[in-house]
OpenMM code with the backbone's topology and positions (N, CA, C; nanometers):
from openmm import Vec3, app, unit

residues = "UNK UNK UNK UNK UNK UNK UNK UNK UNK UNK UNK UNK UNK UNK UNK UNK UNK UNK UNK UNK UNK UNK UNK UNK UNK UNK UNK UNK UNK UNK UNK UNK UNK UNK UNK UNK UNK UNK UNK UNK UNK UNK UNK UNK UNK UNK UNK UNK UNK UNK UNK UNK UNK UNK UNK UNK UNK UNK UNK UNK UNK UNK UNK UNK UNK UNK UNK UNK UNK UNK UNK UNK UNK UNK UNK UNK UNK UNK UNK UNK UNK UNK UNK UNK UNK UNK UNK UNK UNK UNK UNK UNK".split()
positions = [
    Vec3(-0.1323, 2.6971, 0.1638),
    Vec3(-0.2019, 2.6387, 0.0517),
    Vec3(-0.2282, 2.4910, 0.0790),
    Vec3(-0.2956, 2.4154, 0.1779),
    Vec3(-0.2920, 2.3273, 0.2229),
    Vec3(-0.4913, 2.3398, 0.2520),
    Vec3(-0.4976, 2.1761, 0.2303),
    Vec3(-0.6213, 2.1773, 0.1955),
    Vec3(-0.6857, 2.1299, 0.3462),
    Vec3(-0.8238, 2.1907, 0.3271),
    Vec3(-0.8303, 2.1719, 0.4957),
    Vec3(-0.8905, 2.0560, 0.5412),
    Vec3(-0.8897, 1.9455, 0.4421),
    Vec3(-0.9026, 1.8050, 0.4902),
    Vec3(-0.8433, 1.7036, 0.4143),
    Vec3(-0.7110, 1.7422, 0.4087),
    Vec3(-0.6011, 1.6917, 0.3265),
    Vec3(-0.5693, 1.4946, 0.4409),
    Vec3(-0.6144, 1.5256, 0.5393),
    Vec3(-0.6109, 1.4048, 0.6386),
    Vec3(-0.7064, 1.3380, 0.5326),
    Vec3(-0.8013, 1.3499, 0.5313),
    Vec3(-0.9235, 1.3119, 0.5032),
    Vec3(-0.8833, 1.2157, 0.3838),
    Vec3(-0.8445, 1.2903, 0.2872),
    Vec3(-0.8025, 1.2810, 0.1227),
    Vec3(-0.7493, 1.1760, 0.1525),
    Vec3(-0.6052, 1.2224, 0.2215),
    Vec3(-0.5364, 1.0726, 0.2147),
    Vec3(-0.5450, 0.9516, 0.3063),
    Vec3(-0.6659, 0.9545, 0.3515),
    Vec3(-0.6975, 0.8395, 0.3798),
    Vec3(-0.8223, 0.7585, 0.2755),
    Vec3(-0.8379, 0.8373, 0.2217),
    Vec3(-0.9288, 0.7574, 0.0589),
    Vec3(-0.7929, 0.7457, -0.0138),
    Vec3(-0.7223, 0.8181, -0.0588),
    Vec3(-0.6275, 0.7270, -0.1225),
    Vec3(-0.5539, 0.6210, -0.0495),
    Vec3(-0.5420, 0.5998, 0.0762),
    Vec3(-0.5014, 0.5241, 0.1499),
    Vec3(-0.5548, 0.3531, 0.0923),
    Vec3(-0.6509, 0.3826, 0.1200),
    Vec3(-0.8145, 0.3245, 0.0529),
    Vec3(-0.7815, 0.2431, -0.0699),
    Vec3(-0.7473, 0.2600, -0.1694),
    Vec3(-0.7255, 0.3052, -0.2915),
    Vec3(-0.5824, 0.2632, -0.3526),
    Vec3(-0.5199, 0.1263, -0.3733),
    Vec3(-0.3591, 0.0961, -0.3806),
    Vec3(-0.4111, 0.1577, -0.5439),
    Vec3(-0.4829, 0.1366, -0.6304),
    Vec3(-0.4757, 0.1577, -0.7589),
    Vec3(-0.4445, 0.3103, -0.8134),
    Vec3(-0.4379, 0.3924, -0.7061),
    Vec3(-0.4332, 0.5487, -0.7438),
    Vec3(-0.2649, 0.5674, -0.7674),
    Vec3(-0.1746, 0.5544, -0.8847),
    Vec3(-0.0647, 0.5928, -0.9381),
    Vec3(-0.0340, 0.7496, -0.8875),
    Vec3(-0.0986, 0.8467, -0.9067),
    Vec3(-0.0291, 0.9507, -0.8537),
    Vec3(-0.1655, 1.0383, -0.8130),
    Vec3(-0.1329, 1.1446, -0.7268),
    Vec3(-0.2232, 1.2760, -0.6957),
    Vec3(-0.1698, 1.3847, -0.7175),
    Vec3(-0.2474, 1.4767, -0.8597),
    Vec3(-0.1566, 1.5649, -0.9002),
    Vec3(-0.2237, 1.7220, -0.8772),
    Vec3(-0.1178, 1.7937, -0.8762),
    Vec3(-0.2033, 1.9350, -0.8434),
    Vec3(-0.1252, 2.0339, -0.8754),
    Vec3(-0.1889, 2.1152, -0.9212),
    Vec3(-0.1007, 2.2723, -1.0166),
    Vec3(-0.1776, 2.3744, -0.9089),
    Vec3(-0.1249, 2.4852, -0.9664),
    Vec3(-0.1573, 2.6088, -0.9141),
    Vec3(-0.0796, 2.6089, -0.7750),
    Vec3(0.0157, 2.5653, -0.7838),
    Vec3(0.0872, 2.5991, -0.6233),
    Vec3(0.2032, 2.6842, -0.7092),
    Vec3(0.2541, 2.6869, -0.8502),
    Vec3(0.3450, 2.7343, -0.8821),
    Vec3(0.4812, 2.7258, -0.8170),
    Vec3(0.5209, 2.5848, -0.7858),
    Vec3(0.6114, 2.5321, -0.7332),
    Vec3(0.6381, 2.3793, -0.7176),
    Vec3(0.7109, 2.2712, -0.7864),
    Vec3(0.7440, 2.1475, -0.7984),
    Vec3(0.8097, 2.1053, -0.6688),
    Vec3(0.7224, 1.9651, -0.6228),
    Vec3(0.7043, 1.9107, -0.4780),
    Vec3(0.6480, 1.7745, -0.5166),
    Vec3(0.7215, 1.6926, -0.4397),
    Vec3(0.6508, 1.5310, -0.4675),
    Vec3(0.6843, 1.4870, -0.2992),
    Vec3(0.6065, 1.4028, -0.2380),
    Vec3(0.6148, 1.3720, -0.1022),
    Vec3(0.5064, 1.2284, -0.1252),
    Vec3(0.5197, 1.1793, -0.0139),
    Vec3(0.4740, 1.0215, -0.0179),
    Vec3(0.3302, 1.1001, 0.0447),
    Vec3(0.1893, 0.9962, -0.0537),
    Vec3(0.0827, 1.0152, 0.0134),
    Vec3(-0.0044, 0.9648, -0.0118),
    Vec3(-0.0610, 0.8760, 0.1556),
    Vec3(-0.1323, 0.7723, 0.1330),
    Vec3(-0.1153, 0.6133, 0.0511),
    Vec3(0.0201, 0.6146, 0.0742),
    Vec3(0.0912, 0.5079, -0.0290),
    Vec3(0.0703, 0.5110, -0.1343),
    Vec3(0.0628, 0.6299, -0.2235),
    Vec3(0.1192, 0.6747, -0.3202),
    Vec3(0.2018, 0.8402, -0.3651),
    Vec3(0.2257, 0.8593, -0.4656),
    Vec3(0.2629, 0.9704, -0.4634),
    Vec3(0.1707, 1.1036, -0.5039),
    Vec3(0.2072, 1.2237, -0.3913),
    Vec3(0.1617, 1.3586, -0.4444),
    Vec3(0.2326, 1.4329, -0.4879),
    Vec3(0.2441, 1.4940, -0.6304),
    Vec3(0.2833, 1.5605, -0.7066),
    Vec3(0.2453, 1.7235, -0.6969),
    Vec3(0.3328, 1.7839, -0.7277),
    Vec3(0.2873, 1.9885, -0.7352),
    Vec3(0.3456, 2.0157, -0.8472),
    Vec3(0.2798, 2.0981, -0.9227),
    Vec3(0.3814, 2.1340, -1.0373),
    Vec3(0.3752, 2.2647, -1.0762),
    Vec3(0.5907, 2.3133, -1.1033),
    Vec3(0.5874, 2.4283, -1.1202),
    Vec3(0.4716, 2.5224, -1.1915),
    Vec3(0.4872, 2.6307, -1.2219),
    Vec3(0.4219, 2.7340, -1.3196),
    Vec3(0.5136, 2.7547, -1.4404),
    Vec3(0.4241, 2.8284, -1.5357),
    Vec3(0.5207, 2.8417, -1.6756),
    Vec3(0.5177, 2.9853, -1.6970),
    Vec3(0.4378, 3.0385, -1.5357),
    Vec3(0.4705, 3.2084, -1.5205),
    Vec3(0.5315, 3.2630, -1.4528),
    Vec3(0.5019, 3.1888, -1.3321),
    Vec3(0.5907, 3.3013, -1.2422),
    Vec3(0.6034, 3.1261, -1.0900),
    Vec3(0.7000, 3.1211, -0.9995),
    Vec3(0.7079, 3.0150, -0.9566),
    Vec3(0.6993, 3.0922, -0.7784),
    Vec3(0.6304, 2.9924, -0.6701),
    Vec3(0.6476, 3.0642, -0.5134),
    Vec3(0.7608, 3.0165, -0.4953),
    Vec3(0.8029, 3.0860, -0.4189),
    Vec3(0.9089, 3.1032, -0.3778),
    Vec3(0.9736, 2.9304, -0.2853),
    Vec3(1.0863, 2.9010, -0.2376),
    Vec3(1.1130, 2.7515, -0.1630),
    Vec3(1.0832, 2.8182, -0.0187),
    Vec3(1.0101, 2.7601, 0.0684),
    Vec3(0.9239, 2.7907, 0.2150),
    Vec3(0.9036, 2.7060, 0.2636),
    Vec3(0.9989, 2.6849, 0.3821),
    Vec3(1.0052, 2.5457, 0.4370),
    Vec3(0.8745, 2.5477, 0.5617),
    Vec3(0.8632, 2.6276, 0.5526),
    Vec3(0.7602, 2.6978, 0.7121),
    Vec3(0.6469, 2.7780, 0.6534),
    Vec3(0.5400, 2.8032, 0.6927),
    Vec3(0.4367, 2.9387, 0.6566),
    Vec3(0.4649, 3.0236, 0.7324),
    Vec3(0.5512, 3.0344, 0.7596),
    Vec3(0.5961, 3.2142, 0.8187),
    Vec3(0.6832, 3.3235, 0.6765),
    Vec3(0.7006, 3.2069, 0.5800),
    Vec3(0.7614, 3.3357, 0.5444),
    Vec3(0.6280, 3.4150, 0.4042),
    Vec3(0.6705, 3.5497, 0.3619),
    Vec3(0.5812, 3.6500, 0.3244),
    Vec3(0.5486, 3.5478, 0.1766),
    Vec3(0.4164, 3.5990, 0.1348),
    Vec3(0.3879, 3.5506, 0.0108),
    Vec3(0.4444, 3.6010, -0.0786),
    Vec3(0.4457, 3.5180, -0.2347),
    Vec3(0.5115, 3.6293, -0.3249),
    Vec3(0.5891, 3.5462, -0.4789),
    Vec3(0.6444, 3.5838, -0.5480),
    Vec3(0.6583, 3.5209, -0.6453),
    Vec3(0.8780, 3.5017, -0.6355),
    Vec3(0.9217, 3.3844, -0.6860),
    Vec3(1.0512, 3.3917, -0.6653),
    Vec3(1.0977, 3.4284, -0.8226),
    Vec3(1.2189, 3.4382, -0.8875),
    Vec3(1.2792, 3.4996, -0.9618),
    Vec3(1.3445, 3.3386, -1.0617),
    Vec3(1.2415, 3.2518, -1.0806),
    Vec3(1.3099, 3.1417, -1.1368),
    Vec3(1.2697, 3.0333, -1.2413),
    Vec3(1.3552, 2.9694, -1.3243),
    Vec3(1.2913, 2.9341, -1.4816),
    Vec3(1.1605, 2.9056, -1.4436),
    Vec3(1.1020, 2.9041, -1.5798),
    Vec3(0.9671, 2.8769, -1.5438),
    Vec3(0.9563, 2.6825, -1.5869),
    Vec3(0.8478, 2.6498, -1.5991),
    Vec3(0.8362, 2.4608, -1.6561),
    Vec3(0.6819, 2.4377, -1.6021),
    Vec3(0.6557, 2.3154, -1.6414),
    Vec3(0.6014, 2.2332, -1.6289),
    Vec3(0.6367, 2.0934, -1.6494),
    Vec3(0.5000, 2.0409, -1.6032),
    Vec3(0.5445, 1.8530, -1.6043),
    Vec3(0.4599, 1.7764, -1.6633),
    Vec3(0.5240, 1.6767, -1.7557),
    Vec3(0.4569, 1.5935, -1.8159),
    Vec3(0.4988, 1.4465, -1.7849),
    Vec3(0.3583, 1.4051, -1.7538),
    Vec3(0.3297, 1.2317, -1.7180),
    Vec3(0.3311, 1.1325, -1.7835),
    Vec3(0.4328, 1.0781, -1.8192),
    Vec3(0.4043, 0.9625, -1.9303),
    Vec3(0.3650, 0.8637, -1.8778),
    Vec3(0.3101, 0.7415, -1.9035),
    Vec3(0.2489, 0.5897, -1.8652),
    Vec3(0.3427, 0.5153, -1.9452),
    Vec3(0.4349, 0.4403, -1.9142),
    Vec3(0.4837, 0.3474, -1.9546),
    Vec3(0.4183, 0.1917, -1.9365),
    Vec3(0.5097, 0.1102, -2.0159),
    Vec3(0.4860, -0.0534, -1.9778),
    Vec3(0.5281, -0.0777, -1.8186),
    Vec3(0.5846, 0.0455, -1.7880),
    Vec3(0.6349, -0.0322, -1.6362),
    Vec3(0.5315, 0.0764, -1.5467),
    Vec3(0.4337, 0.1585, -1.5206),
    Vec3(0.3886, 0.2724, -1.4337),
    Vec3(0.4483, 0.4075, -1.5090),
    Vec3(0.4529, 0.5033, -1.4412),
    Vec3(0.4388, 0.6424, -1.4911),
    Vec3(0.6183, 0.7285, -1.4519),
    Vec3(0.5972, 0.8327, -1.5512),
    Vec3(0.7245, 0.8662, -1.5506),
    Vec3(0.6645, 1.0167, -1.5555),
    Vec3(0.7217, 1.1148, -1.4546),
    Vec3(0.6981, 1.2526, -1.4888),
    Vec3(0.8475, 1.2498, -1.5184),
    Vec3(0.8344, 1.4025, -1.6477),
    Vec3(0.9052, 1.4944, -1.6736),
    Vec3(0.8844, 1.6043, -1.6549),
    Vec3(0.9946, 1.6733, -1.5932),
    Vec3(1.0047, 1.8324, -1.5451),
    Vec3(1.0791, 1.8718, -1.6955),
    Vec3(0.9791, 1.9948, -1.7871),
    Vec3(1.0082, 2.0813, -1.9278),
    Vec3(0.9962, 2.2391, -1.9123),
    Vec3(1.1621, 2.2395, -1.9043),
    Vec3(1.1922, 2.3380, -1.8928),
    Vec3(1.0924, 2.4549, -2.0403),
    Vec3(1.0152, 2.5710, -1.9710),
    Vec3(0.9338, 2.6186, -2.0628),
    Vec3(1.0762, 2.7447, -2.1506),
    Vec3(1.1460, 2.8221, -2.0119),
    Vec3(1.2923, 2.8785, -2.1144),
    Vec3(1.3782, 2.8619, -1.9877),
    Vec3(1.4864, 2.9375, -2.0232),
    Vec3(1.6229, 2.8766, -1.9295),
    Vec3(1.6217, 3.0377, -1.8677),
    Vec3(1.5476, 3.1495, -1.9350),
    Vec3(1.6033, 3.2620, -1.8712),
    Vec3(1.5081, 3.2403, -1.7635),
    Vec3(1.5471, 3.3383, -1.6579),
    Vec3(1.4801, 3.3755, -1.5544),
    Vec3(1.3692, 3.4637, -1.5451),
    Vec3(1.2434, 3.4174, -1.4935),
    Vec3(1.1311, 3.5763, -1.5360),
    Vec3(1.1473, 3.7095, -1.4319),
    Vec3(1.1372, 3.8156, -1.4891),
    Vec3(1.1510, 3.9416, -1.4272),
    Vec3(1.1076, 3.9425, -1.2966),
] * unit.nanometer
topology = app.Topology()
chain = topology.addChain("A")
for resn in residues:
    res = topology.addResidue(resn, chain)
    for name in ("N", "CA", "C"):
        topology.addAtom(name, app.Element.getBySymbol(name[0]), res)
C-alpha cells in the first residue's frame, strides 16, 4: 500500500516547512514515521484493522483488534492527535 511516487511527495513536502502533518486513512492501521521534515500519519479503522507487517511478504487480511480512530486537535502550541478508542471489544 505504498504510493508509487511517495519519493516524489516527500520531496514537495520537503519543500514545504509549513505542512504540520500528512494524513492518510484507509490503510486500517495506526503508523506515524518522519516525512519530509514533517510528520506522516495512518490511521486505524473503526471496522476491521491490517494486520502489524513489518515486511510485504506476509498474506493480506484483516487482524482481530479494537477498532478507533484519530482525532487532530490544533492547539496554541501545533497539533495534538488522539487515538479514540471506537469499543474495547475485539471485532469478530
Amino acid at each position: 500500500m505504498r504510493l508509487d511516487d511517495g519519493a516524489e511527495l516527500e520531496a514537495v513536502v520537503a519543500h514545504h516547512p509549513n505542512v504540520a502533518r500528512v494524513l492518510a486513512g484507509h490503510v486500517h492501521r495506526q503508523t506515524a514515521t518522519g516525512f519530509g521534515g514533517s510528520v506522516l500519519s495512518t490511521a486505524p479503522s473503526t471496522y476491521l484493522q491490517s494486520p502489524l507487517q513489518r515486511d510485504s511478504d506476509g498474506p493480506p487480511g484483516f487482524a482481530p483488534e479494537p477498532t478507533a480512530f484519530l482525532l487532530h486537535q490544533q492547539t496554541d502550541h501545533g497539533w495534538v492527535t488522539h487515538t479514540v478508542q471506537v469499543n474495547h471489544a475485539v471485532n469478530p
